[in-house]
C-alpha atoms as an extended CHARMM CRD file, in Angstrom:
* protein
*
        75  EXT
         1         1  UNK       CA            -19.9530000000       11.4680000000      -36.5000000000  PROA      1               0.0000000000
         2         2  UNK       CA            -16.6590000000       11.2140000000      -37.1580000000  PROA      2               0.0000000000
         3         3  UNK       CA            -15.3500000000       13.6510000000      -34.5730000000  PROA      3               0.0000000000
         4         4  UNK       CA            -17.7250000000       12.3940000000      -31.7700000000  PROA      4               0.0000000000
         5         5  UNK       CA            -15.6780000000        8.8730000000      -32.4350000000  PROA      5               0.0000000000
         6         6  UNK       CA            -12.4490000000       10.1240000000      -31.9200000000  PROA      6               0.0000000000
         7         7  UNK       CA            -13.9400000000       12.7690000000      -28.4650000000  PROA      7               0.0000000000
         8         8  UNK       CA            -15.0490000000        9.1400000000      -26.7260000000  PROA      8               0.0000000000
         9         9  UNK       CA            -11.6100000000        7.9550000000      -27.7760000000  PROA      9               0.0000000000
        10        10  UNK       CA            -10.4210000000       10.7180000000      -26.3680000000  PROA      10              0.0000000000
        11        11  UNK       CA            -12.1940000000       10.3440000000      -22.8760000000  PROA      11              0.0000000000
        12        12  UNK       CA            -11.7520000000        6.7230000000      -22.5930000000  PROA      12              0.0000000000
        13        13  UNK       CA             -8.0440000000        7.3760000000      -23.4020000000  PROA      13              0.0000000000
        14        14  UNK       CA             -7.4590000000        9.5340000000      -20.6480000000  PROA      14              0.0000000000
        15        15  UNK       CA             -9.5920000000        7.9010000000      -18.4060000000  PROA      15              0.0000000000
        16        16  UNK       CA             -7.7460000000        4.3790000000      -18.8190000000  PROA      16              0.0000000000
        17        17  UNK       CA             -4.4340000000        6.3310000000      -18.0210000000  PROA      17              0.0000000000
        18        18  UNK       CA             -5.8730000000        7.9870000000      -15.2160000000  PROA      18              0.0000000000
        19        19  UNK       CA             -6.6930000000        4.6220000000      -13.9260000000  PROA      19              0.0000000000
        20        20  UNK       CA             -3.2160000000        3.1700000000      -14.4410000000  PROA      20              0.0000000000
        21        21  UNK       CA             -1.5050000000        5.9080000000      -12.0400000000  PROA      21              0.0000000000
        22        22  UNK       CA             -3.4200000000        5.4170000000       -9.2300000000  PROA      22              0.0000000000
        23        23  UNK       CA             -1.4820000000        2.8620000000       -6.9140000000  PROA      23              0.0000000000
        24        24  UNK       CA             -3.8300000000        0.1150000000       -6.4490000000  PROA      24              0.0000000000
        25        25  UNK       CA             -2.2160000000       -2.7400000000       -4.0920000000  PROA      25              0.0000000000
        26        26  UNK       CA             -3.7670000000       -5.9070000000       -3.7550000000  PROA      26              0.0000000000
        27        27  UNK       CA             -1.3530000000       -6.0090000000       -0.2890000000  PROA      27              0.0000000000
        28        28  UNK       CA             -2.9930000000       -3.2770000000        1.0760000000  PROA      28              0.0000000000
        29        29  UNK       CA             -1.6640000000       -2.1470000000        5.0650000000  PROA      29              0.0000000000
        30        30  UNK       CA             -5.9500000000       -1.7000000000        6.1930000000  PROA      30              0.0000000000
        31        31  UNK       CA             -5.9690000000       -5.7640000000        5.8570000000  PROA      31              0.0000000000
        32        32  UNK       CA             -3.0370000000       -6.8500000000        7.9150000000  PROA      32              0.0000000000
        33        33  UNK       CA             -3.1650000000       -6.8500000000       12.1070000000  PROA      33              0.0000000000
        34        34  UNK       CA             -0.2240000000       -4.4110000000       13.7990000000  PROA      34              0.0000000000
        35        35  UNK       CA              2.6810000000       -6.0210000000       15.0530000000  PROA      35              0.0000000000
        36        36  UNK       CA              4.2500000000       -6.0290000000       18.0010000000  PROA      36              0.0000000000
        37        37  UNK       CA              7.7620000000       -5.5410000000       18.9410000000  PROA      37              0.0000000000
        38        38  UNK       CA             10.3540000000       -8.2770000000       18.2120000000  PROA      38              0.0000000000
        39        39  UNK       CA             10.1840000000      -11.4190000000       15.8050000000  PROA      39              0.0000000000
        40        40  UNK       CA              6.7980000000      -11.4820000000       13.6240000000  PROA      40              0.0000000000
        41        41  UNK       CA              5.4650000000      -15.3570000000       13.0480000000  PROA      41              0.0000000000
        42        42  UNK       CA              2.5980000000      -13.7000000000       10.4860000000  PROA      42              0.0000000000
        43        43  UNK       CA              2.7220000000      -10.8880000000        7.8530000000  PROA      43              0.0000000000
        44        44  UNK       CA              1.6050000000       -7.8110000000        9.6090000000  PROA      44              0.0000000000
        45        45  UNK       CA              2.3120000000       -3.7420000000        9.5270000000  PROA      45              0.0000000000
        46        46  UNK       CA              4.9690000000       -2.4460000000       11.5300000000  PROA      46              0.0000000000
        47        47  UNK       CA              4.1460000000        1.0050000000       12.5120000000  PROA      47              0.0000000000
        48        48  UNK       CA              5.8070000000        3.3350000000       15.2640000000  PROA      48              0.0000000000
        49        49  UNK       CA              4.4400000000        3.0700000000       18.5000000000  PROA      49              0.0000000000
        50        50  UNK       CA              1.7750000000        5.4670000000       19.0580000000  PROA      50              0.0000000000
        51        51  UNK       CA              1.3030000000        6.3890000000       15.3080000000  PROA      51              0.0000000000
        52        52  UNK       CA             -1.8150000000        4.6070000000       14.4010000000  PROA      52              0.0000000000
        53        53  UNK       CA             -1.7800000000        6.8520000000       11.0990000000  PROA      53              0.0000000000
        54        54  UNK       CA              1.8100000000        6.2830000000        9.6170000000  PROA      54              0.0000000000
        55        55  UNK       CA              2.2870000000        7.4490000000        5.7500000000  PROA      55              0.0000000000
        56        56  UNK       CA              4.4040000000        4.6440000000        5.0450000000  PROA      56              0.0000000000
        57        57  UNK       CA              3.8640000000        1.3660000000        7.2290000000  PROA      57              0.0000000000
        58        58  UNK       CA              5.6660000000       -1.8960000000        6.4190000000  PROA      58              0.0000000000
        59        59  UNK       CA              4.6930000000       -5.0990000000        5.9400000000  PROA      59              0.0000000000
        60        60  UNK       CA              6.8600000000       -7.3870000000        7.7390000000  PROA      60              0.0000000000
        61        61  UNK       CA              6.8880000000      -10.3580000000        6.4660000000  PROA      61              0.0000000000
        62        62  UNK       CA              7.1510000000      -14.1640000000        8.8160000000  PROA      62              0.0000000000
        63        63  UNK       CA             11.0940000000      -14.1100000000       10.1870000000  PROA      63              0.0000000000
        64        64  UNK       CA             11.2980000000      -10.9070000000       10.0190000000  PROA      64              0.0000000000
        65        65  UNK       CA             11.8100000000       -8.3900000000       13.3840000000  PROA      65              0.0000000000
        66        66  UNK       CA             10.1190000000       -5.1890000000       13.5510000000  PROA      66              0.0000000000
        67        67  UNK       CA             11.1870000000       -2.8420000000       15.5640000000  PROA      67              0.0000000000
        68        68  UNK       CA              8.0030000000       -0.2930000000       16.7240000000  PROA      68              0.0000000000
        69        69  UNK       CA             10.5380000000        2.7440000000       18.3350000000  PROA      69              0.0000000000
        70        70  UNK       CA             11.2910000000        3.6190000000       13.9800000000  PROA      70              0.0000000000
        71        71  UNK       CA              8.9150000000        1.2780000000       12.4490000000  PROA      71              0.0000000000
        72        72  UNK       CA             10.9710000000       -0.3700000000       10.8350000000  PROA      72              0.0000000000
        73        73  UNK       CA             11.2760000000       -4.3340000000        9.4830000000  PROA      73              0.0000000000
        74        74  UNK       CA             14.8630000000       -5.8530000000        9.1470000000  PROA      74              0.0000000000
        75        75  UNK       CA             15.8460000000       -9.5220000000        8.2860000000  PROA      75              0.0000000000
């Protein structure tokens, strides 16, 4: 009995720290509109033109300018 404690332990150990790596964002990019070149009045994803599928998209936040030809936001 005593060893089948410390195995579920064991599993919900691991599992909790499996859990803890994966990047969860509650600002995730599939819930913001693109942007569009020039001064951004909402928080949206700047992406490169053309690349719908970007690794790294950023959020641009209101004030901000993004700039579609890199993808980039600057203040």
């Amino acid at each position: 009995m005593k060893t089948f404690a410390v195995f579920l332990a064991a599993v919900f150990l691991s599992v909790g720290s499996a859990q803890a790596r994966t990047p969860s964002s509650s600002l995730s990019h599939a819930h913001f509109p693109a942007c569009s070149e020039g001064l951004v009045k909402q928080l949206c994803v700047c992406r490169r033109g053309g690349d719908a599928f970007a690794r790294h998209p950023q959020l641009c936040r209101s004030g901000w300018y993004c700039h579609t030809f890199d993808g980039v936001c600057r203040q």
